[in-house]
N, C-alpha and C positions, 0 to 999 in steps of 0.2 A: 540604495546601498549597492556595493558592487557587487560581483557574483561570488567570490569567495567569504565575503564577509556573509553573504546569506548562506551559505555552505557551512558557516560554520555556525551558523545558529542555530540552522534543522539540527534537532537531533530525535531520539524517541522517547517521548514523554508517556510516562505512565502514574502520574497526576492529573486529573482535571477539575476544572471549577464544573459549576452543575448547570452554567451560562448554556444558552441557547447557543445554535452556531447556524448564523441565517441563511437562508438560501441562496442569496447572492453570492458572497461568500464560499460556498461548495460551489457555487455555477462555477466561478472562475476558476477553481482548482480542478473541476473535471475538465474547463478548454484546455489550461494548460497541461493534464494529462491527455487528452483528444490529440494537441499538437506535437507528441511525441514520438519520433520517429521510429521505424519501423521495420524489419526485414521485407523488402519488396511491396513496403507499403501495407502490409497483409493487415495492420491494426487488428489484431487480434485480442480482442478487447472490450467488456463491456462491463458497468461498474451500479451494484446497487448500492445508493443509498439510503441508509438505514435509520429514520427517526423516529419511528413509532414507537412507543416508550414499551409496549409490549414485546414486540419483535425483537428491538433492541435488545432486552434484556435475553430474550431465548438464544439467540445468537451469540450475546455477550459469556451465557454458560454454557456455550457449546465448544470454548475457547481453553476451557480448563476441566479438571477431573478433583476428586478428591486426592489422587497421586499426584498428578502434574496442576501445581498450582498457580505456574509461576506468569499464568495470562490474565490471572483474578482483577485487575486495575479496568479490565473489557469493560466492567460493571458500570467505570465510571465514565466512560467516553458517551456524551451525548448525542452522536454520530461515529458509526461503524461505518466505514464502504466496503461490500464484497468485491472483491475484483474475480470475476469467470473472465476465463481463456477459452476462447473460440480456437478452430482451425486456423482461420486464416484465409488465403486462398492457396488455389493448388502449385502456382510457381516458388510461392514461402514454403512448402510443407515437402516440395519435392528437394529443393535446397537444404531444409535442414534433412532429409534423410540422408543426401547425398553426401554433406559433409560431418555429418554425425552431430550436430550442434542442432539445439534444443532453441531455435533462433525463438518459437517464441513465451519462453520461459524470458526472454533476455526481453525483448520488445516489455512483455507486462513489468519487469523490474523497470526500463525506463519513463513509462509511463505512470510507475507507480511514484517514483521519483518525483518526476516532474509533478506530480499533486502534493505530493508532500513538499516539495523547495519552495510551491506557490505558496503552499498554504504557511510554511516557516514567516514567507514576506507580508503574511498578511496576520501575524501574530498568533497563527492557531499554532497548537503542537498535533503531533502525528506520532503514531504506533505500525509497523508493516509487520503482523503476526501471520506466521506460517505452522503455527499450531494450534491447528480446530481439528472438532470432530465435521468431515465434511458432510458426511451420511445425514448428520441433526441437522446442520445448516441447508443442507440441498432440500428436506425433507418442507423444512418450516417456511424456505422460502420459494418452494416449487419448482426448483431451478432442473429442467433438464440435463437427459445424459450426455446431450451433445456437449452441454459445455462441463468445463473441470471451474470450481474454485480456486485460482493461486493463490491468492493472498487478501488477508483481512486489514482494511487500515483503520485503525482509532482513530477520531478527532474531537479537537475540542480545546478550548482555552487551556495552557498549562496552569497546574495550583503547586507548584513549585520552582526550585531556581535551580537552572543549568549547572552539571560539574563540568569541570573542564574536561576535554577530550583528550582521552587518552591512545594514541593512533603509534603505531611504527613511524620511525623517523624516515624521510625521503632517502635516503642512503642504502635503508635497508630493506627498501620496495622497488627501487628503481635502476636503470645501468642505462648507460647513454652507449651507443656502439657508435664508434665513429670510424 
């Protein structure tokens, strides 16, 4: 398929079948997050994932609250990946101080991307949840203070069908300066 036609498939599923999601499978989605580029190369980046039916699921309720409910579908993804953000090294870290940009808050979005478009081409569906309690998650899975959590991604076969995308029309995102 070409690249905008998988662009338009990815999207975020919060249905899944209760299907395995094989290891091969996740391999290739973690190269092609690996291969995603980077501020100064700094890859700042390291990504757990998560099948153990136990963990899963602790993790999976650390995603929601009795108040905020609205990440409760976590339960059903048979694969969660944490994404931690590393530093980096010191020529990324000094660049983003320099220009005020959080270069790699941006780097883990393209990376995150790039595991979810592979995994769009390989039939899974994906979730990028930026609302966990981190404190549970850091706790249950050991994770050092060096690194920060950025972002949780579901996966797993979708058990539903796509709505269409509802987006801003190009006209009203975009200006050609010529």
């Amino acid at each position: 398929m070409n690249f905008l036609e998988l662009v338009n498939i990815r999207r975020s599923v919060r249905h899944y079948k209760k299907d395995a999601v094989s290891e091969e499978a996740l391999k290739i989605c973690l190269e092609a997050a690996r291969l995603a580029p980077s501020a100064s190369n700094a890859q700042p980046w390291e990504f757990l994932v998560i099948q153990h039916p136990e963990i899963r699921q602790a993790v999976a309720e650390s995603t929601f609250s009795p108040l905020i409910s609205f990440n409760k579908f976590a339960l059903q993804a048979p694969v969660i990946v944490v994404v931690l953000m590393t530093k980096g090294h010191l020529v990324a870290q000094v660049g983003a101080g320099l220009q005020g940009t959080p270069f790699n808050l941006i780097d883990i979005g393209i990376a995150a991307e790039h595991f979810c478009l592979q995994a769009a081409e390989l039939g899974l569906g994906t979730c990028m949840l930026g609302w966990f309690q981190e404190k549970k998650i850091r706790k249950i899975l050991n994770i050092p203070k060096t690194k920060k959590i950025a972002l949780l991604l579901t996966v797993g076969y979708p058990d539903d069908s796509p709505r269409p995308k509802r987006r801003k029309s190009l006209e009203e995102i975009a200006r050609f300066i010529r």
